[in-house]
C-alpha positions as CSV (number, residue, x, y, z in Angstrom):
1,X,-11.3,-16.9,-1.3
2,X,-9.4,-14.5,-3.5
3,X,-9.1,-10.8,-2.3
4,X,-8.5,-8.9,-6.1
5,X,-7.9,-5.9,-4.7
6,X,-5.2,-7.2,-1.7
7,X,-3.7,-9.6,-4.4
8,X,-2.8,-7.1,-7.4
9,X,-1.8,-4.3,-4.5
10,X,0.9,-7.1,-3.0
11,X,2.0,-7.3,-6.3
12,X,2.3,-3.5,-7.1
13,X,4.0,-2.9,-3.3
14,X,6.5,-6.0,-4.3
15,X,7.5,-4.0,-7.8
16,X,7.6,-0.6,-6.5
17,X,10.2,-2.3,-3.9
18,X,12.0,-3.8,-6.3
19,X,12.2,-0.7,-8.2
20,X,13.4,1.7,-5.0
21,X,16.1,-0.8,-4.2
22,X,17.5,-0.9,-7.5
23,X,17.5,2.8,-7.4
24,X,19.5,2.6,-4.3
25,X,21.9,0.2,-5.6
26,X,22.1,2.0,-8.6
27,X,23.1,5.6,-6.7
28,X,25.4,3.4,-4.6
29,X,27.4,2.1,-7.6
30,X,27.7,5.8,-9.0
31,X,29.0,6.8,-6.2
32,X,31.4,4.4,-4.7
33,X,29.4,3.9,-1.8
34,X,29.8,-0.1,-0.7
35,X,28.0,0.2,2.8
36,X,25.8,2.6,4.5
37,X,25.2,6.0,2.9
38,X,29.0,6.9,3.1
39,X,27.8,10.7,4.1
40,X,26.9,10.6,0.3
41,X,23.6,13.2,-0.1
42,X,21.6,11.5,-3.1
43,X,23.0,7.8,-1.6
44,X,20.7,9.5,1.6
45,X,18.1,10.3,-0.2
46,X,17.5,7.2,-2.1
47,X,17.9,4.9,1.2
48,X,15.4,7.4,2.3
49,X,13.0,7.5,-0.4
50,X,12.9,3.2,-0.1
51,X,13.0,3.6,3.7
52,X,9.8,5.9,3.9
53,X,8.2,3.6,1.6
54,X,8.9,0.3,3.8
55,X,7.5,2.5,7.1
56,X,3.5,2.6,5.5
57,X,3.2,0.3,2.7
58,X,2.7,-2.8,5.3
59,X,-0.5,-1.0,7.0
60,X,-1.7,-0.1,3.9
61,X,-1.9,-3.2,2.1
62,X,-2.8,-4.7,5.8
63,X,-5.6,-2.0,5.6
64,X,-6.8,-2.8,1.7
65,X,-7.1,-6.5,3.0
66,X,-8.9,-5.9,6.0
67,X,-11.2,-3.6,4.5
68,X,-11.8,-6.0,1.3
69,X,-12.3,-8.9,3.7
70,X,-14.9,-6.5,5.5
71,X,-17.0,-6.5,2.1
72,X,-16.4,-10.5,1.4
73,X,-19.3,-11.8,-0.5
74,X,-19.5,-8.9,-2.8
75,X,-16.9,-7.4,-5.2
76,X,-14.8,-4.7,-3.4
77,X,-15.6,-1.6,-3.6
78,X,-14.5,1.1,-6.5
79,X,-13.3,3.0,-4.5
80,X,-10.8,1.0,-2.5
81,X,-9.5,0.1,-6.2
82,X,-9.0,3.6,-6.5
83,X,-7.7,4.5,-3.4
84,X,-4.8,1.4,-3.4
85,X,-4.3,2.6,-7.0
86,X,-3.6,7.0,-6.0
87,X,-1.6,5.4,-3.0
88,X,0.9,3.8,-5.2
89,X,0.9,6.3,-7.7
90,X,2.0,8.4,-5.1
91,X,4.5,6.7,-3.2
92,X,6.3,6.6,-6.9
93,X,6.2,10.2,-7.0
94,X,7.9,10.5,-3.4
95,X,10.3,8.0,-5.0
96,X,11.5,10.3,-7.9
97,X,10.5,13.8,-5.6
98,X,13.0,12.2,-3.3
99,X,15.8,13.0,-5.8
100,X,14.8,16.7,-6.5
101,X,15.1,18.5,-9.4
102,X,12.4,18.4,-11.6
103,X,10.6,16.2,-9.7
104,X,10.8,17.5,-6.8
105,X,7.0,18.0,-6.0
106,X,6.9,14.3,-6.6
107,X,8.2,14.5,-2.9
108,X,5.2,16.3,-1.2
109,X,2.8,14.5,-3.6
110,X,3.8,11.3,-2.5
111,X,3.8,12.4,1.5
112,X,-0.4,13.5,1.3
113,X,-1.1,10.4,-0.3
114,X,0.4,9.1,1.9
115,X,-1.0,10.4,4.9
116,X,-4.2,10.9,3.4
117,X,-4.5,7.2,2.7
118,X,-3.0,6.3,5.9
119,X,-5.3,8.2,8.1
120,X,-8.6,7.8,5.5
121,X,-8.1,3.5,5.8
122,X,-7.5,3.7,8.6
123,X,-10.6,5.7,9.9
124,X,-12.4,3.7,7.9
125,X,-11.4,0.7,9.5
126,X,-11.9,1.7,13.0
127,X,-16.0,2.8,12.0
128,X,-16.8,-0.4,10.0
129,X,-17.0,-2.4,12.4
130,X,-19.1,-0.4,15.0
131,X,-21.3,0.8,12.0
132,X,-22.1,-3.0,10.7
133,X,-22.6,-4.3,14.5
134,X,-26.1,-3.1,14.8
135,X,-27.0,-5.2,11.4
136,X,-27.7,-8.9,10.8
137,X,-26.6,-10.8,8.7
138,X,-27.9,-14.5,7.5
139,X,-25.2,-17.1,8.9
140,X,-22.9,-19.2,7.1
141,X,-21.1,-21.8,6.7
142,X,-17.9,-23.0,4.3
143,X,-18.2,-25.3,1.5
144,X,-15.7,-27.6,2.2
145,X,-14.6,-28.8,-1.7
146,X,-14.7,-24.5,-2.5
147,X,-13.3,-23.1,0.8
148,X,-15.9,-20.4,-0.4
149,X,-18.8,-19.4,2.2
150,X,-22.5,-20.6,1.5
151,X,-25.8,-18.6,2.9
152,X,-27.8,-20.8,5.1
153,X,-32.0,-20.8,3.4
């Protein structure tokens, strides 16, 4: 089974990784700085800025998978698309906010999303399965030459 949603998410989280720890190696090169932060303020905040991102994008895309296995048997939801989509979004702004200047808002921008998506998944994880446990569902069983689950008539 293919989870869409999980799959191009992984994806995104392993580029926007790639893409905060180049910006740390970049700032370290600048700067002279071989190990550690060296005391050196934007060498700091760009260890930060990848740091913070490393702390929640494992429960979220732990979270979009769960969620999208939740809904296996249809197509995920729109709005878990959307939600994976404003969560990366912002953890790029925190990325660049993370330097200041003229991005600084980027910073805050990318914490809300953050916690916003952190707590909303999360929540919604928690309810769906005490909401769906009063409902029935046909049973099934795998197709052994698909892997892919079959309704039992």
């Amino acid at each position: 089974m293919i989870l869409p949603v999980t799959m191009s998410f992984a994806g995104v989280a392993a580029v926007v990784n790639f893409w905060l720890a180049l910006r740390v190696g970049q700032v370290r090169h600048s700067e002279n700085v071989s190990i550690g932060d060296g005391g050196n303020e934007a060498v700091i905040r760009r260890m930060r800025a990848h740091s913070n991102y490393i702390e929640s994008a494992p429960f979220v895309l732990i979270l979009i998978g769960v969620i999208e296995l939740a809904h296996s048997g249809s197509p995920a939801p729109t709005w878990l698309w959307a939600v994976s989509s404003v969560y990366f979004l912002g953890r790029i702004a925190h990325g660049l906010g993370m330097d200041g200047g003229r991005f600084g808002k980027g910073r805050s921008i990318g914490t809300i999303t953050t916690m916003l998506t952190l707590l909303g998944l999360g929540l919604y994880a928690i309810a769906t399965p005490h909401l769906a446990a009063g409902k029935t569902e046909a049973p099934t069983t795998l197709d052994l030459q698909t892997a892919e689950p079959v309704a039992n008539s």
